[in-house]
Structures are given as C-alpha cells and as structure tokens.
ZADO-1210 file (C-alpha; in nm, 4 decimals, padded with zeros to 6 digits):
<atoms>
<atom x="-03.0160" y="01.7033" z="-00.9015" code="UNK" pos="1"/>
<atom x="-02.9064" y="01.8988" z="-00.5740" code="UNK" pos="2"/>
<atom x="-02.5745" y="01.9469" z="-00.5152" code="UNK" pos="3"/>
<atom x="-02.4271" y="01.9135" z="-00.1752" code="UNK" pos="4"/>
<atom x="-02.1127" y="02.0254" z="-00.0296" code="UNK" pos="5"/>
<atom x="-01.9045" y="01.6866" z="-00.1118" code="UNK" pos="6"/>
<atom x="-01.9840" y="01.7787" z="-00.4964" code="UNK" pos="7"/>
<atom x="-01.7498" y="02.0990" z="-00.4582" code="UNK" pos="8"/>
<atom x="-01.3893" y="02.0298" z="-00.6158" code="UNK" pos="9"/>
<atom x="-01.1935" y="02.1809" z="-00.2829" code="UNK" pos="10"/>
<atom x="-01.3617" y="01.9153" z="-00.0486" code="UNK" pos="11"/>
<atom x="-01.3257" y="01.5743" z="-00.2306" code="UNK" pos="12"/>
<atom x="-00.9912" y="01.7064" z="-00.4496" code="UNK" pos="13"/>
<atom x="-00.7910" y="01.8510" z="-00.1244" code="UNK" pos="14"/>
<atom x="-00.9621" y="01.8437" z="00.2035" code="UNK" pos="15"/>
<atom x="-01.0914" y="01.4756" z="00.1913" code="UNK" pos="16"/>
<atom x="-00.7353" y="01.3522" z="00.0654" code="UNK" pos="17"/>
<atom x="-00.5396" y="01.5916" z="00.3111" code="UNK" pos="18"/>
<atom x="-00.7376" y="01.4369" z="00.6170" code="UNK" pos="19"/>
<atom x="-00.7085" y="01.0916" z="00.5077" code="UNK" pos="20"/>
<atom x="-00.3267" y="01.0998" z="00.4062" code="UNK" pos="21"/>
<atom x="-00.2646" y="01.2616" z="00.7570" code="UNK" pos="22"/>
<atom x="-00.4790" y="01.0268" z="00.9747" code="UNK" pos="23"/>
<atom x="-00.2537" y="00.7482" z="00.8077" code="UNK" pos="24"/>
<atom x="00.0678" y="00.9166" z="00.8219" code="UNK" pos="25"/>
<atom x="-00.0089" y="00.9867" z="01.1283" code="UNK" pos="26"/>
<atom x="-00.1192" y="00.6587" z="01.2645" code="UNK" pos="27"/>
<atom x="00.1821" y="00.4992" z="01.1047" code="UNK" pos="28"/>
<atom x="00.4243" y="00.7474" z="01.2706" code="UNK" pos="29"/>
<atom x="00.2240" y="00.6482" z="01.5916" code="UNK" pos="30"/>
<atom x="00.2091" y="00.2668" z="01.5587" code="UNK" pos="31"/>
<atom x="00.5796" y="00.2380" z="01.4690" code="UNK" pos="32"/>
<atom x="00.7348" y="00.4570" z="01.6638" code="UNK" pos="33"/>
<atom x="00.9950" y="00.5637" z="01.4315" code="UNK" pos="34"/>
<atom x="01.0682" y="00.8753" z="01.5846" code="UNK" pos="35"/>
<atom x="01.0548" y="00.7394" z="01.8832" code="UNK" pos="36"/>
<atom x="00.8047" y="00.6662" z="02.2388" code="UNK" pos="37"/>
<atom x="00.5684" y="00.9226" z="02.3492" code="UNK" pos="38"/>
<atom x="00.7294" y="01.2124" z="02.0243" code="UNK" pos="39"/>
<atom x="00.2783" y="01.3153" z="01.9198" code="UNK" pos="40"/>
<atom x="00.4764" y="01.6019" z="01.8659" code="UNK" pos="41"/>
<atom x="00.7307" y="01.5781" z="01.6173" code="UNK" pos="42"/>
<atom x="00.4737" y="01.2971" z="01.4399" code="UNK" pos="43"/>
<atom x="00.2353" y="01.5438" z="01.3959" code="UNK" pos="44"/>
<atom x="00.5102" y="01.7896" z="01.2078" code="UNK" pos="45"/>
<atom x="00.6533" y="01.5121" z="01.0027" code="UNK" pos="46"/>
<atom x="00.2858" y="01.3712" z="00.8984" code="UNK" pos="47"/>
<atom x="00.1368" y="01.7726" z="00.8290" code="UNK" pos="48"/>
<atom x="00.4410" y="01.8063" z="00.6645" code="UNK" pos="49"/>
<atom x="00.4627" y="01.4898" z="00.4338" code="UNK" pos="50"/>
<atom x="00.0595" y="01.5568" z="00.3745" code="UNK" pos="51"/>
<atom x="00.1454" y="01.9409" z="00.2874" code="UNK" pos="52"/>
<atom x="00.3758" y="01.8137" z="00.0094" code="UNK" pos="53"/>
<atom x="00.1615" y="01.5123" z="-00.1124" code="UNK" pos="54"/>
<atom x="-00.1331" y="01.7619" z="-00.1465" code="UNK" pos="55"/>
<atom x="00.0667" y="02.0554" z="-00.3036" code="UNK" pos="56"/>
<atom x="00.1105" y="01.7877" z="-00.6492" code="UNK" pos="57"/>
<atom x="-00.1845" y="01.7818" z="-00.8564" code="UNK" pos="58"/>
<atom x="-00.0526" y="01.4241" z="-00.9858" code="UNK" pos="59"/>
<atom x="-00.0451" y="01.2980" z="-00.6269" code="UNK" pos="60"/>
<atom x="-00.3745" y="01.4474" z="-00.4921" code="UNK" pos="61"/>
<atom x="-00.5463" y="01.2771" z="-00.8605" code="UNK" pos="62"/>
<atom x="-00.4248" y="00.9639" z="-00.7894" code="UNK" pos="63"/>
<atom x="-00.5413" y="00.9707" z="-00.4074" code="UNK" pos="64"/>
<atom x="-00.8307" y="01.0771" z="-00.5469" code="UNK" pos="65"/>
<atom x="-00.9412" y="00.8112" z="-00.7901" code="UNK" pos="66"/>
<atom x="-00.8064" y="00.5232" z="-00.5324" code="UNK" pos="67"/>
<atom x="-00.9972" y="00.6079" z="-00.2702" code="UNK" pos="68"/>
<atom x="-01.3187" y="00.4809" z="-00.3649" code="UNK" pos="69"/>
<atom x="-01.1585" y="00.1309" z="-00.4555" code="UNK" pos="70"/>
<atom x="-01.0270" y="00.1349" z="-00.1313" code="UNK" pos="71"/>
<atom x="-01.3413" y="00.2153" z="00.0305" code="UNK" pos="72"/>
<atom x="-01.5123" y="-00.0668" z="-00.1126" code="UNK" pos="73"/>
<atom x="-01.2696" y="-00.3122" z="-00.0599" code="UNK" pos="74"/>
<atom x="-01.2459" y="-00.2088" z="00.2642" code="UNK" pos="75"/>
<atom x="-01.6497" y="-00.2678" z="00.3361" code="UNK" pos="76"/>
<atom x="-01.5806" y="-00.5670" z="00.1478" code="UNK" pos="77"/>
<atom x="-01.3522" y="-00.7110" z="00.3824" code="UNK" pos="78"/>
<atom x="-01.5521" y="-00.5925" z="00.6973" code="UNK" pos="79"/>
<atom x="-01.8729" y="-00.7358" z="00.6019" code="UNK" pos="80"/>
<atom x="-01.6875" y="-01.0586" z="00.5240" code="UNK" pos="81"/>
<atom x="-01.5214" y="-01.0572" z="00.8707" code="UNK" pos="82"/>
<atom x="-01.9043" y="-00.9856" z="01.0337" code="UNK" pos="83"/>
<atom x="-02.0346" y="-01.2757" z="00.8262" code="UNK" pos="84"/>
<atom x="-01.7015" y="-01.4773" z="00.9778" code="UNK" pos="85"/>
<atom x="-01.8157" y="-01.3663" z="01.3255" code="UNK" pos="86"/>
<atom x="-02.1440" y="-01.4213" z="01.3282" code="UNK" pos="87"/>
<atom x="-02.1100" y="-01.7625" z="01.1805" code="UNK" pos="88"/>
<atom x="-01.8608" y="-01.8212" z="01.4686" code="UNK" pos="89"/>
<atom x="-02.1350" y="-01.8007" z="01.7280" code="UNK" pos="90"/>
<atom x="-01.8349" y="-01.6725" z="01.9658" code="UNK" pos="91"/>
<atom x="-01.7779" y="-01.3289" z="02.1314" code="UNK" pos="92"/>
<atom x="-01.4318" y="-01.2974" z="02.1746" code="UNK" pos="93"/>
<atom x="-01.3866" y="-01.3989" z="01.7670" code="UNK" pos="94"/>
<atom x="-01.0116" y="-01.4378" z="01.6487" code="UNK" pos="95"/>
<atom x="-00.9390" y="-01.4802" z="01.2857" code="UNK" pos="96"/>
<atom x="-00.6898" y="-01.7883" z="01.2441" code="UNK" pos="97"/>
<atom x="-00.3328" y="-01.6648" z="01.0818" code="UNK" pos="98"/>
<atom x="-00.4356" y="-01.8524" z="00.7522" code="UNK" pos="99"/>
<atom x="-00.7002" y="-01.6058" z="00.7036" code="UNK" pos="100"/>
<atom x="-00.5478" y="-01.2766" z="00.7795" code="UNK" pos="101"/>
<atom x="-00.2760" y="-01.3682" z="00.6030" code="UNK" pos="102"/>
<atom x="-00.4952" y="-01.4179" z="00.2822" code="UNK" pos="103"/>
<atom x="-00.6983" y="-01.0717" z="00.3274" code="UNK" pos="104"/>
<atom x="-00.4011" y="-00.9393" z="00.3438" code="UNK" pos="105"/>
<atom x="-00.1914" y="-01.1264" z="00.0122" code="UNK" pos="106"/>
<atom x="-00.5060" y="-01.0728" z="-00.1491" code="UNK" pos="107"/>
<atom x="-00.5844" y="-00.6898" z="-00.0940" code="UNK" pos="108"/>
<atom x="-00.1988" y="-00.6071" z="-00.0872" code="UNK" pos="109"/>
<atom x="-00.2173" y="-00.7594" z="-00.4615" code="UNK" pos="110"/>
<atom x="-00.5393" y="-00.5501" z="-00.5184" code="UNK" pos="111"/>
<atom x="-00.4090" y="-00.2144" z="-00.4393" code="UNK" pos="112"/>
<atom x="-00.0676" y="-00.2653" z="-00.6243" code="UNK" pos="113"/>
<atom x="-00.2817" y="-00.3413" z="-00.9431" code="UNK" pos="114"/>
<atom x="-00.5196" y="-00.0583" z="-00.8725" code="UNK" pos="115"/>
<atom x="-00.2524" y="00.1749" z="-00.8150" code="UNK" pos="116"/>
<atom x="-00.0688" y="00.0195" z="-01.1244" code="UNK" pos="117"/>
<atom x="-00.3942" y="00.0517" z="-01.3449" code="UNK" pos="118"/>
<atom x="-00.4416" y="00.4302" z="-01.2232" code="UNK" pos="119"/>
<atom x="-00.1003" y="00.5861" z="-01.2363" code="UNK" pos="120"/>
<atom x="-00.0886" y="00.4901" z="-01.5873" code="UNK" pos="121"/>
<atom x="00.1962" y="00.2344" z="-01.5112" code="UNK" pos="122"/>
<atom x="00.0394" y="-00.0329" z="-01.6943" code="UNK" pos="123"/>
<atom x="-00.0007" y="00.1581" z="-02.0385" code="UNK" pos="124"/>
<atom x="00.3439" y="00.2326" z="-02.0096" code="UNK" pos="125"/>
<atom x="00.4787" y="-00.1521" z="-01.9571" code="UNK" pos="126"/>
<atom x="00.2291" y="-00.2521" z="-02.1696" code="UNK" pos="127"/>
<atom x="00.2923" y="-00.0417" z="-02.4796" code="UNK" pos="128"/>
<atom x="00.6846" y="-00.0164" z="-02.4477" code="UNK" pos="129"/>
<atom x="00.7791" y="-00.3435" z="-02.2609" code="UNK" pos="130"/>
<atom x="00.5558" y="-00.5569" z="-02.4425" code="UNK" pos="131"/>
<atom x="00.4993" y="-00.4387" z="-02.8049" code="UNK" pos="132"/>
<atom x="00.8821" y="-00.5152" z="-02.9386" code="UNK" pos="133"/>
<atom x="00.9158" y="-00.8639" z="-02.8251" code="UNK" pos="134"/>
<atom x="01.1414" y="-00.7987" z="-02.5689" code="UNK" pos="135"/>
<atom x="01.2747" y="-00.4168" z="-02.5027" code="UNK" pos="136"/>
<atom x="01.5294" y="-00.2474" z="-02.2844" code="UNK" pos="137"/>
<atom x="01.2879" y="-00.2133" z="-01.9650" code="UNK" pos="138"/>
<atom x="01.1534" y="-00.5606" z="-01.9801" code="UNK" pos="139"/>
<atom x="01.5192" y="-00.7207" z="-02.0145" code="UNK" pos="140"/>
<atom x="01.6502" y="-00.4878" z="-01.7212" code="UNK" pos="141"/>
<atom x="01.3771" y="-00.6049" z="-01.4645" code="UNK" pos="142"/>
<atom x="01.4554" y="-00.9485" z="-01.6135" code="UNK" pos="143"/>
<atom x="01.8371" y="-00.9102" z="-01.5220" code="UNK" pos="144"/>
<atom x="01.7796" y="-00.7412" z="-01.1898" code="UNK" pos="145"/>
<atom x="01.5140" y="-01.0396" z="-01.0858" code="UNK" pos="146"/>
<atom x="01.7830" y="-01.2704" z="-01.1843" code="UNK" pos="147"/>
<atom x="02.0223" y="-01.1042" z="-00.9668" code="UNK" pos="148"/>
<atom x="01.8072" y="-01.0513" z="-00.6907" code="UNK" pos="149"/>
<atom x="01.7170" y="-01.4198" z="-00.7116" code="UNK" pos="150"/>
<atom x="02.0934" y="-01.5135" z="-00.7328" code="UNK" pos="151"/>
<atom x="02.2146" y="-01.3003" z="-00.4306" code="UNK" pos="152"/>
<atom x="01.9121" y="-01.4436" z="-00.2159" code="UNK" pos="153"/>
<atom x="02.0206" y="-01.8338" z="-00.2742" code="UNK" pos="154"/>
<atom x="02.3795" y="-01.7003" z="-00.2471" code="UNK" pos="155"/>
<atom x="02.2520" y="-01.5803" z="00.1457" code="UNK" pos="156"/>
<atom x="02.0407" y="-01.8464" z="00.2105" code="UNK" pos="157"/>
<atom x="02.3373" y="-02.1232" z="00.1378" code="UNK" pos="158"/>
<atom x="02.5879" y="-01.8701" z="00.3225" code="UNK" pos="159"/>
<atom x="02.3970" y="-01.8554" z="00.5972" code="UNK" pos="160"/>
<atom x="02.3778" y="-02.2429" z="00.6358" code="UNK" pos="161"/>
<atom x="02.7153" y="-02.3184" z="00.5743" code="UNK" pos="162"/>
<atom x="02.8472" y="-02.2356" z="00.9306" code="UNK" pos="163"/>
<atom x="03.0656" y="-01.9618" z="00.7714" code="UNK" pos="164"/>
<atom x="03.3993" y="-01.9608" z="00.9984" code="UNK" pos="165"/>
<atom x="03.4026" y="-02.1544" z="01.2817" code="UNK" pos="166"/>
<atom x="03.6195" y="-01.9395" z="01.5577" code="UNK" pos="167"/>
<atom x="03.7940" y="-02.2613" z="01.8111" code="UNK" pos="168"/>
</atoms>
C-alpha cells in the first residue's frame, strides 16, 4: 500500500488540527466580534495563541484528532441532506424554514456532545463510578445541583412575572 503524505503522524496529529482549530477560532473571534469591529489583528493573536496551547497537549490534539472524522461525516451528512432539500424545492433562492434548522442543529449539537462524551473517556467514568453503586457521590451532586438549577429558574421565571415593586 503507498503511503502518502497525510499518512505521516506530524500532518494529521498537529498540522491538520492546528489549521482547523485556528480557522474556527478564528472565524468565531471574527463573527462575534468579541474583541471588538474591524480588531483581524488582535483575533489573529488570541486564535494563534489559543491554537498554540490546544496543540502543545497531547490529550487535546488526540481528542481533536479522533473527532474530526465524525465531524466530517456528519457534516457531508447534513449537506447532502440540505442539496436533496434544495433540489426537491425546485426554487433558487432556497431558505430552510426555522423548524428545520433548528432540528439540524438540536440534533447534531446532541451528536457531538455524545461523541465528545464517548471519546474523552467521560462516559466510562460516569458509567463505572456513577452508576455501579446504586447511587454515588457524583451522581447525587449533579442530582442536587439540577434540582437547584431547576428551583432558581422557576424562582426567576415567577419573579419576573410578579411585577416586583411597583415605583408610583
């Protein structure tokens, strides 16, 4: 089998990630304008930066590694579903309704949290100390803090509604 220059650990392990992380850092930096209009600047320090330190961690670059192909196919999943959309649309100017881009995106949201779960080794974790005892110390704590969470929420909501004080 020939090898070819994508086989070679430096390209896929650190160049491939590095260019990837900093397009998206990048682009996010650039889309919200966190720090601030017209800065290409000081978003391209902060993303080479950021990407420097993501890359320099053998743990991080792994990880980046083993999602990517996941998210590569999901990604030509989702494009080849929207060209079938399209097409079937018979339009040019083709708009997805809200219902469906909110559903791509609930669905691969959910997809990449359980990918990233499953390959961080997250789920071995939960699994074999939050779920072998019955209930354990973790799985009781992120009980208690849902509760809470779910308890100051209703608290707002009803707060909120009330009028609060009424200033004559």
């Amino acid at each position: 089998m020939a090898t070819t220059f994508l086989d070679y650990p430096i390209i896929s392990q650190i160049i491939l990630p590095f260019i990837l992380v900093f397009a998206v850092l990048f682009a996010a930096l650039q889309k919200s304008k966190i720090l601030g209009d017209d800065r290409k600047n000081i978003d391209i320090i902060v993303s080479l930066v950021l990407t420097l330190i993501t890359i320099s961690f053998a743990y991080s670059s792994d990880i980046i590694s083993q999602v990517i192909p996941v998210f590569s196919i999901g990604m030509i999943v989702v494009l080849v579903v929207l060209v079938i959309m399209a097409f079937s649309d018979g339009s040019p100017n083709y708009k997805l309704p809200n219902a469906v881009k909110w559903g791509i995106g609930i669905i691969f949201g959910i997809s990449m949290i359980a990918v990233l779960v499953l390959t961080t080794g997250l789920w071995d974790y939960l699994k074999g100390d939050a779920f072998s005892n019955g209930t354990s110390s973790i799985l009781s704590n992120v009980i208690f803090a849902i509760i809470i969470a779910g308890v100051i929420a209703v608290a707002a909501a009803a707060g909120g509604k009330s009028g609060g004080d009424k200033k004559k």
